[in-house]
Backbone and ligand atoms as CSV (ligand in chain L), in Angstrom:
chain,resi,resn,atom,element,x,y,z
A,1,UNK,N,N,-2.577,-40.489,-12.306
A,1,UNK,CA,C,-2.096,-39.227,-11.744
A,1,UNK,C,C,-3.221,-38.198,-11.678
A,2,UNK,N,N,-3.775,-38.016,-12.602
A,2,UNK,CA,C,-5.321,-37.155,-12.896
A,2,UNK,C,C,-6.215,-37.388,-11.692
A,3,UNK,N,N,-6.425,-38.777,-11.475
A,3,UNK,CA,C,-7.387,-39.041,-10.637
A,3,UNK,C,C,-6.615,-38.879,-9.014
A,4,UNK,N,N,-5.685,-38.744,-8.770
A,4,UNK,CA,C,-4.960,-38.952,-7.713
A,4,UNK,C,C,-5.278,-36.975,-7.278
A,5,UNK,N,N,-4.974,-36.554,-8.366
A,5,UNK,CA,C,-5.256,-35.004,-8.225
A,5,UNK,C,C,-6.769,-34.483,-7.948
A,6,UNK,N,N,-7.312,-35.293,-8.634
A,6,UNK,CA,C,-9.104,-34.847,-8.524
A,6,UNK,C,C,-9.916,-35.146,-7.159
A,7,UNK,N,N,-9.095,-36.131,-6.755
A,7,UNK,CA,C,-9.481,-37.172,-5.434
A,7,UNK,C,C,-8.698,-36.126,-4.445
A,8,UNK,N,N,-7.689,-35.374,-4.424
A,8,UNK,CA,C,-7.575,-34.348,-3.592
A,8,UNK,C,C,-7.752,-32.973,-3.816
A,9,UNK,N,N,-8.355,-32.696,-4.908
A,9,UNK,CA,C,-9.423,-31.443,-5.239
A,9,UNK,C,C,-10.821,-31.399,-4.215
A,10,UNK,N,N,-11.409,-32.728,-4.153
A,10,UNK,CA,C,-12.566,-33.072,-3.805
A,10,UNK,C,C,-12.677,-33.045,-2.382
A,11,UNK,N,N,-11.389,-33.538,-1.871
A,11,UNK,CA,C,-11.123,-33.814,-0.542
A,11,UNK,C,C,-11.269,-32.201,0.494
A,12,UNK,N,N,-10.492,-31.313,-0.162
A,12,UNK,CA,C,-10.105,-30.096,0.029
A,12,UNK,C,C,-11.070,-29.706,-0.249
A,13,UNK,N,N,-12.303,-29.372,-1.174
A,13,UNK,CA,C,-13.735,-28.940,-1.381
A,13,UNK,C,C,-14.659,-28.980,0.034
A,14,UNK,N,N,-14.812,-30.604,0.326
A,14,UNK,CA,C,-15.423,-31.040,1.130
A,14,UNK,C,C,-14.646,-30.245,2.559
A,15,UNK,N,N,-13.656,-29.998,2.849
A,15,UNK,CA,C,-13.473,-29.757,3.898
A,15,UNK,C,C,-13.378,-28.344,4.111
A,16,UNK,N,N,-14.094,-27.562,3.224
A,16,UNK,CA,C,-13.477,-26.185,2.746
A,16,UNK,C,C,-15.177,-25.696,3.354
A,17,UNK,N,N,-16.156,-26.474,2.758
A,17,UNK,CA,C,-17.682,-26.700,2.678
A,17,UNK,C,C,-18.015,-26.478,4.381
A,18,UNK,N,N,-17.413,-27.563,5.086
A,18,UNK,CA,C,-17.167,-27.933,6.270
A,18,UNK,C,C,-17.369,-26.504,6.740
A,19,UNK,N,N,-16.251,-25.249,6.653
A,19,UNK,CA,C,-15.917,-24.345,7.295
A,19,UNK,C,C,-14.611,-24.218,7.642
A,20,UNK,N,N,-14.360,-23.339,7.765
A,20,UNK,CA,C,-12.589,-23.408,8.322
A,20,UNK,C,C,-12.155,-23.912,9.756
A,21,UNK,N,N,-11.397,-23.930,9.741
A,21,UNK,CA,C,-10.954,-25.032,11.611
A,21,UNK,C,C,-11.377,-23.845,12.489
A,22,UNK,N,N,-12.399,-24.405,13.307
A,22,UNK,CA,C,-13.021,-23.406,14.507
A,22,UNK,C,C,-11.861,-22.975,15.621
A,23,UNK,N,N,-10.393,-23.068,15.459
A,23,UNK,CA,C,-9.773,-22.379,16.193
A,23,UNK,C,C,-9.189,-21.368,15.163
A,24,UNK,N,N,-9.392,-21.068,14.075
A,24,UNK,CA,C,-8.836,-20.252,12.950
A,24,UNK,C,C,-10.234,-19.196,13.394
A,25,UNK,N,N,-11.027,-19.513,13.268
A,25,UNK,CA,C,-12.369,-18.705,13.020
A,25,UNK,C,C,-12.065,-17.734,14.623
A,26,UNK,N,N,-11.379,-18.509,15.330
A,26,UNK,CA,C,-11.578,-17.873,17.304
A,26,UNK,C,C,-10.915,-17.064,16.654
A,27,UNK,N,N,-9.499,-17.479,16.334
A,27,UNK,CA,C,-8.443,-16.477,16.192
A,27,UNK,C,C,-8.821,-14.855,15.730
A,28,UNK,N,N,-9.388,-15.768,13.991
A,28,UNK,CA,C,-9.554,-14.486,13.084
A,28,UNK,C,C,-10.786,-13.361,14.262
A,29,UNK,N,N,-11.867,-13.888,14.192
A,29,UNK,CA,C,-12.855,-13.108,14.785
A,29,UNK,C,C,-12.865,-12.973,16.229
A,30,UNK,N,N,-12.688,-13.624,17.075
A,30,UNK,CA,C,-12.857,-13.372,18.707
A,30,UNK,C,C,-11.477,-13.159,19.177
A,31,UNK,N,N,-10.672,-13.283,18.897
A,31,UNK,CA,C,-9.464,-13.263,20.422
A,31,UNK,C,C,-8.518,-12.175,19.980
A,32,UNK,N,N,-9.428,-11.034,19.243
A,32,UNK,CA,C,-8.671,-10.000,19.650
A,32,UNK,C,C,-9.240,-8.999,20.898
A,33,UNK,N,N,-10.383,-9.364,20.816
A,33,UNK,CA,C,-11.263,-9.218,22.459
A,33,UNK,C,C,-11.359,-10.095,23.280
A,34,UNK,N,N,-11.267,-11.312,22.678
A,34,UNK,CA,C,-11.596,-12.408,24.057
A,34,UNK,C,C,-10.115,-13.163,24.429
A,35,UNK,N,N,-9.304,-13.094,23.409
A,35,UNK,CA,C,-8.243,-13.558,23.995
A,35,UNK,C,C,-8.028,-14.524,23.322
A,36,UNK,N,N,-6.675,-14.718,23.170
A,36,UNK,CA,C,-6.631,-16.822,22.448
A,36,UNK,C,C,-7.209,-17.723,23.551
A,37,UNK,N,N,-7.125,-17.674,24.689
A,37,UNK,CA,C,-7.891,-18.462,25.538
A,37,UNK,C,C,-9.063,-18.183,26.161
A,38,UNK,N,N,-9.539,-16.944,25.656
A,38,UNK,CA,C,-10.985,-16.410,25.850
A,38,UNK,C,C,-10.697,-16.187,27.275
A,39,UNK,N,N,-9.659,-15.778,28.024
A,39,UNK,CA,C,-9.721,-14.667,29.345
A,39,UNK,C,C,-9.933,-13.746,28.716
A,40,UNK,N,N,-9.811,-12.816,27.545
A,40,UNK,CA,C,-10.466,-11.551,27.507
A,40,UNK,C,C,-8.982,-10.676,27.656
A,41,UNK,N,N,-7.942,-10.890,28.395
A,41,UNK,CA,C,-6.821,-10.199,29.015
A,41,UNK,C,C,-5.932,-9.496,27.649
A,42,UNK,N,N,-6.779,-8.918,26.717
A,42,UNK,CA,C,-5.961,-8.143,25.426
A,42,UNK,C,C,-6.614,-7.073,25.787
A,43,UNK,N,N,-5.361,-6.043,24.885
A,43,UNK,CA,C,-5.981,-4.636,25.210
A,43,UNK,C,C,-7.177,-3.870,25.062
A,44,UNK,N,N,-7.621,-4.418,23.481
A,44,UNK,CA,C,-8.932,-4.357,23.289
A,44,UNK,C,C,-9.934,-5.666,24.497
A,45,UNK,N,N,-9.448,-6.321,24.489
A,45,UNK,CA,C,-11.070,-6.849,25.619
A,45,UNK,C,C,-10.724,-6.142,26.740
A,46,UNK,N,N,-10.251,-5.686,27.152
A,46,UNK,CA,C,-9.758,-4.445,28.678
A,46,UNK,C,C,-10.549,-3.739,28.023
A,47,UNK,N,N,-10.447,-2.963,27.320
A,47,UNK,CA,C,-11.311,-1.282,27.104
A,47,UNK,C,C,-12.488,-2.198,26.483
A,48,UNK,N,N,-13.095,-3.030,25.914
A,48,UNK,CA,C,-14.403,-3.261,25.612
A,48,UNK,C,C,-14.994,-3.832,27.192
A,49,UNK,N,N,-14.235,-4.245,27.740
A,49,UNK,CA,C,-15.042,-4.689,29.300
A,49,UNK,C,C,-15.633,-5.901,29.206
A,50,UNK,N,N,-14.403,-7.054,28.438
A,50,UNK,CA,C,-14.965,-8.766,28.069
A,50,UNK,C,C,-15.220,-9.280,29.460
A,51,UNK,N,N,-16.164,-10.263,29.699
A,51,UNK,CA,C,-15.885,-11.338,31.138
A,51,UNK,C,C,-14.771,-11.909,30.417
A,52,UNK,N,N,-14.624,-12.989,31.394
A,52,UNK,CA,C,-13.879,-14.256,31.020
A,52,UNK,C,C,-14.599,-15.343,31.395
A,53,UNK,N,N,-14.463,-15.723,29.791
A,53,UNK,CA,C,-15.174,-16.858,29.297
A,53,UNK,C,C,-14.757,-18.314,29.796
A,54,UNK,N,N,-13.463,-18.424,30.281
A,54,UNK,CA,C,-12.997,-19.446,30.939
A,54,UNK,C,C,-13.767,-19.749,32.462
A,55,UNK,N,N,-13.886,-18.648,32.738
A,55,UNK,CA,C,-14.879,-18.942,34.648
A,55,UNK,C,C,-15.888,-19.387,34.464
A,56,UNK,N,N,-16.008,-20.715,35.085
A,56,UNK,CA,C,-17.250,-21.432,35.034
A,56,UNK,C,C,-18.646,-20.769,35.596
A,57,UNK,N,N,-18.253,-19.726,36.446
A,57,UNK,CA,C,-19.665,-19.328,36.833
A,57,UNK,C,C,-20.105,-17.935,35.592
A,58,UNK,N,N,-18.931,-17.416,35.107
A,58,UNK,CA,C,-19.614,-16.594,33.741
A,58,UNK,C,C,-20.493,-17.661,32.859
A,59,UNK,N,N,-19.496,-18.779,32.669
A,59,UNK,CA,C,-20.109,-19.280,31.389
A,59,UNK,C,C,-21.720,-20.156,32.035
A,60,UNK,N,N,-21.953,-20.423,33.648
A,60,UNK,CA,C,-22.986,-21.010,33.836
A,60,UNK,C,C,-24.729,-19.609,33.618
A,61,UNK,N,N,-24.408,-18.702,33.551
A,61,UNK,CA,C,-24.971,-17.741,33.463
A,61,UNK,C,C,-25.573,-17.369,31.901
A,62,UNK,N,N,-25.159,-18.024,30.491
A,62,UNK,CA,C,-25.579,-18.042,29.741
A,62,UNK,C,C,-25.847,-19.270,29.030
A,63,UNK,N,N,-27.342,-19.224,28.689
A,63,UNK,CA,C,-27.273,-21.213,27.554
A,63,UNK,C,C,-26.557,-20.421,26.068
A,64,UNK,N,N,-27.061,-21.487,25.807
A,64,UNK,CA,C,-26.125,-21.543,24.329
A,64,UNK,C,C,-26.787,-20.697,23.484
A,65,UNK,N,N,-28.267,-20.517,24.234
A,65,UNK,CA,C,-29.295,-19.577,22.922
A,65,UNK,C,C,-28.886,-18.706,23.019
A,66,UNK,N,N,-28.258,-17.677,24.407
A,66,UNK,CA,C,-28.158,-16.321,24.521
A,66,UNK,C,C,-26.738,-16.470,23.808
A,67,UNK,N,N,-25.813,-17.183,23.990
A,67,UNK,CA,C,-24.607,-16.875,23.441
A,67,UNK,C,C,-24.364,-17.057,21.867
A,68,UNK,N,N,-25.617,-17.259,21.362
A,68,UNK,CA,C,-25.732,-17.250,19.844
A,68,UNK,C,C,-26.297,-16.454,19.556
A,69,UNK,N,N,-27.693,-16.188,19.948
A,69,UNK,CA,C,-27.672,-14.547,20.192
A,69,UNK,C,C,-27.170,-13.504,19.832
A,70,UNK,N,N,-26.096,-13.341,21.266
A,70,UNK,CA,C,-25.169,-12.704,21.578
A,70,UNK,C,C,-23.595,-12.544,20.476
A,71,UNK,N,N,-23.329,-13.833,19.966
A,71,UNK,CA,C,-22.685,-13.853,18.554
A,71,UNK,C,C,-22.905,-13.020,17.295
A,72,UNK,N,N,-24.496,-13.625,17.265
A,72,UNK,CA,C,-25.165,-13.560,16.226
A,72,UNK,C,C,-25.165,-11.899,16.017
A,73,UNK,N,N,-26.042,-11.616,17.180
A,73,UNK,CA,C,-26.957,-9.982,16.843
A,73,UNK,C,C,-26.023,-8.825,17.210
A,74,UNK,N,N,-24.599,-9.655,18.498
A,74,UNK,CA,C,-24.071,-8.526,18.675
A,74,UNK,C,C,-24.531,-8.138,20.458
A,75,UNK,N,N,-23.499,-7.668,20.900
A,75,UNK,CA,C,-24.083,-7.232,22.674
A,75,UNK,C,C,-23.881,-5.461,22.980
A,76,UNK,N,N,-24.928,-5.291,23.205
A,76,UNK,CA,C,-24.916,-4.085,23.510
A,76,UNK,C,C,-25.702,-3.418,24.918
A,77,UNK,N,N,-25.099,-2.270,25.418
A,77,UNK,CA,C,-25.371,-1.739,26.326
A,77,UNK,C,C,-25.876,-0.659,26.370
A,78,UNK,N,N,-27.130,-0.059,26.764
A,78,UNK,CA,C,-27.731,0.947,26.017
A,78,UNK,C,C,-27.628,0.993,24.555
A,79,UNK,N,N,-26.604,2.356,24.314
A,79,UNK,CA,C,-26.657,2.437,23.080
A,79,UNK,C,C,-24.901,2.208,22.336
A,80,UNK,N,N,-24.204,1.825,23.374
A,80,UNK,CA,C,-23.220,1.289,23.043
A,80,UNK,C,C,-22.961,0.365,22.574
A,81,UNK,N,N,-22.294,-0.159,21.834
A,81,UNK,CA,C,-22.291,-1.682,21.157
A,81,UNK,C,C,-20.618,-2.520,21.873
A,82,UNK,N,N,-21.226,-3.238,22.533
A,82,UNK,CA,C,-20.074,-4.015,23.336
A,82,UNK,C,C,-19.770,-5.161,22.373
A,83,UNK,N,N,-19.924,-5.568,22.187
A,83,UNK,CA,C,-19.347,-6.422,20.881
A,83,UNK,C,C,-20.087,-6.245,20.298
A,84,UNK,N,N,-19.664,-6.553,18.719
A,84,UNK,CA,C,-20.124,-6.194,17.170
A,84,UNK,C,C,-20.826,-7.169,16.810
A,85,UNK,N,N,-21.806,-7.783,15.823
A,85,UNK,CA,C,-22.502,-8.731,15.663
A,85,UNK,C,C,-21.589,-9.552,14.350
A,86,UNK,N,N,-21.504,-10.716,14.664
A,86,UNK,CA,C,-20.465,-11.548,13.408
A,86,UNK,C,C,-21.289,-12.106,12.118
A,87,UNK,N,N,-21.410,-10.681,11.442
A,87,UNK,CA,C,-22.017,-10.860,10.530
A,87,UNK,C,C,-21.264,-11.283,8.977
A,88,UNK,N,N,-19.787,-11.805,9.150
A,88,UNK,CA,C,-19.252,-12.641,8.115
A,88,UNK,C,C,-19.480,-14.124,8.367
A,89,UNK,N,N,-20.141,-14.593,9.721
A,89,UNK,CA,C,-20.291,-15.904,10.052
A,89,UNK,C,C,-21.484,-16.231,9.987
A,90,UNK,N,N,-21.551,-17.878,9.593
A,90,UNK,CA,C,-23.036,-18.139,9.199
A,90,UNK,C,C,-23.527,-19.104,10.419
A,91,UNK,N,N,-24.618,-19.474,10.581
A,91,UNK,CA,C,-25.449,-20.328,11.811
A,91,UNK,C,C,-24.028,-21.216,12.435
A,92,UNK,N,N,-23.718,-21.974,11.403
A,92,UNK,CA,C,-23.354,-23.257,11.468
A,92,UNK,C,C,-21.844,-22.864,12.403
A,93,UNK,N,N,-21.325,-22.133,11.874
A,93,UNK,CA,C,-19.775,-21.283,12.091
A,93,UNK,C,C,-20.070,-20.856,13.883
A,94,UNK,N,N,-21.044,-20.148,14.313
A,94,UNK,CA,C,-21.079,-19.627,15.266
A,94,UNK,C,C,-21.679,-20.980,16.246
A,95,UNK,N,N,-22.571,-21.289,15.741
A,95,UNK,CA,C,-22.861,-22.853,16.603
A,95,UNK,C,C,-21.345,-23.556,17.106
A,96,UNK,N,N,-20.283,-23.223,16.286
A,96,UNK,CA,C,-18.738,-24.392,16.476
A,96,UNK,C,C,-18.195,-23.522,17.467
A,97,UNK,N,N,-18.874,-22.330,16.836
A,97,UNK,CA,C,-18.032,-21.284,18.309
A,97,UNK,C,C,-17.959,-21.080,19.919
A,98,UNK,N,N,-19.193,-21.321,19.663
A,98,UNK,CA,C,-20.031,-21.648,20.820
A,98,UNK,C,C,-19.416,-23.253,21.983
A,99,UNK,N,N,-19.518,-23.969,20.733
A,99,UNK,CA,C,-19.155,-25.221,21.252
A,99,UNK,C,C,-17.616,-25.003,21.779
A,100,UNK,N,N,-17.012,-24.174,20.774
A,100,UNK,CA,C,-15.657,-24.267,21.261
A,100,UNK,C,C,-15.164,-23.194,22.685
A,101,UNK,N,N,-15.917,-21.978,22.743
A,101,UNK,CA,C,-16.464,-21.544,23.729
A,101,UNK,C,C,-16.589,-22.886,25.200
A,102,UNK,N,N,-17.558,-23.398,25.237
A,102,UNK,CA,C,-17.845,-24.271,26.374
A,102,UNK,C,C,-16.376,-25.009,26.520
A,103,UNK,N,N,-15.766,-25.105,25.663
A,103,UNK,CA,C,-14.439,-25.890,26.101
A,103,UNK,C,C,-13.166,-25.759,26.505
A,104,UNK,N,N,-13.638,-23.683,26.887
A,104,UNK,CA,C,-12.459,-23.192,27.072
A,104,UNK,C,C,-12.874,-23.178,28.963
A,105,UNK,N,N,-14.018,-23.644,29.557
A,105,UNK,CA,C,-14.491,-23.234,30.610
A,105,UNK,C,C,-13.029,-24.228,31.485
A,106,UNK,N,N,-12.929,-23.968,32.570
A,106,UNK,CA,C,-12.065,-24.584,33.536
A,106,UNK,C,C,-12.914,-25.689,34.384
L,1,HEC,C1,C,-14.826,-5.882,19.967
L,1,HEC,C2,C,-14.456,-6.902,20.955
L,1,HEC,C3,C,-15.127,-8.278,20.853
L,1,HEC,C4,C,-15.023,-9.193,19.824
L,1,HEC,C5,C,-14.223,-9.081,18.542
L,1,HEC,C6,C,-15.816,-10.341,20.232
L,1,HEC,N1,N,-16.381,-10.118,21.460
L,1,HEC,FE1,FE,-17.575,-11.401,22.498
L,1,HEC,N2,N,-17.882,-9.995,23.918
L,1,HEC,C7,C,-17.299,-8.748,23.953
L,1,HEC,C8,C,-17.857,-7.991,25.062
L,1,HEC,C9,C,-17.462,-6.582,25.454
L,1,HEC,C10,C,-18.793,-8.833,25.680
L,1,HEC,C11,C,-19.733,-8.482,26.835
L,1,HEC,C12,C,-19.312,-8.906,28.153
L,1,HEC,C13,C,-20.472,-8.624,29.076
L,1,HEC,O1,O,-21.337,-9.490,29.211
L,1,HEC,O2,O,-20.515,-7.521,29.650
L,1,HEC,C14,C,-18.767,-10.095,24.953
L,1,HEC,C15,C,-19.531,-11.206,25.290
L,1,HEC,C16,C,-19.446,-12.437,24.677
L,1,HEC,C17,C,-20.100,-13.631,25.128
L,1,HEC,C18,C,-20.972,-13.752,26.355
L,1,HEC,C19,C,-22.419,-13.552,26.015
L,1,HEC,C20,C,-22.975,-12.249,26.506
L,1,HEC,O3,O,-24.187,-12.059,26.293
L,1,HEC,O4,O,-22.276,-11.410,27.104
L,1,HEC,C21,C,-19.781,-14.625,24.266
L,1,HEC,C22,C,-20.236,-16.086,24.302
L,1,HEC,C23,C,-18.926,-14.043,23.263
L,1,HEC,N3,N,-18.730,-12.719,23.535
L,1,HEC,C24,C,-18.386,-14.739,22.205
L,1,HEC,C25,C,-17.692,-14.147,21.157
L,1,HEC,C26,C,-17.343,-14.827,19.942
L,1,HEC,C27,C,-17.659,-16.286,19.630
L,1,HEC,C28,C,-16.676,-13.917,19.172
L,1,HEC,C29,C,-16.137,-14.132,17.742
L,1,HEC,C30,C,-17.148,-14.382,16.721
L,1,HEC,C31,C,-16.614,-12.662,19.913
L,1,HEC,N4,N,-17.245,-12.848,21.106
L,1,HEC,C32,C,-15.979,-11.501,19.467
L,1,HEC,C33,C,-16.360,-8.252,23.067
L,1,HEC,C34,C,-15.986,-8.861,21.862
């Protein structure tokens, strides 16, 4: 019984290590601007002025460096800050984002 418990202590560690499920991470951090499907069509991505990330010709317009970047450091316009930089997320987290990003394209 001990070991049956430790063997799913370990399990749950390892997947914890992993990162949390990259549609939890959209949720928590992006889609209150970008949307659950990353059209952007929430009230806040209206007044921040999101593209939509689903149109293939937005998303052909950036590689993956600028949109990590762009994650990473934050987008800004002059001196406005159009999105905030996701500074509770680490390389690895925003790399899944990214990926999961490309898979919202049409
Ligand atoms: C405060 C609202 C807001 C939040 C939260 C937000 N974004 Fe953005 N995002 C924007 C705006 C505004 C733009 C700029 C659109 C433009 O290019 O004019 C943008 C642009 C982008 C771009 C396009 C790259 C670029 O240079 O424009 C990507 C990719 C992106 N966001 C991903 C994310 C991811 C991933 C998250 C979650 C970690 C996130 N965004 C959270 C508002 C937000």
């Amino acid at each position: 019984m001990k070991t049956v418990l430790l063997a799913g202590a370990v399990c749950l560690a390892a997947w914890m290590a992993q990162g949390a499920d990259v549609q939890e991470l959209w949720k928590k951090n992006c889609a209150s601007c970008h949307g659950p499907d990353g059209k952007g069509k929430t009230k806040a991505g209206r007044e921040a002025g999101v593209v939509d990330l689903t149109d293939a010709k937005v998303q052909e317009k950036f590689t993956d460096e600028a949109m990590f970047k762009a994650v990473k450091e934050g987008v800004k316009e002059k001196d406005k800050t159009k999105m905030k930089p996701a500074e509770r997320l680490n390389d690895k987290e925003i790399k899944r984002l990214i990926a999961h990003v490309r898979t919202l394209k049409k």
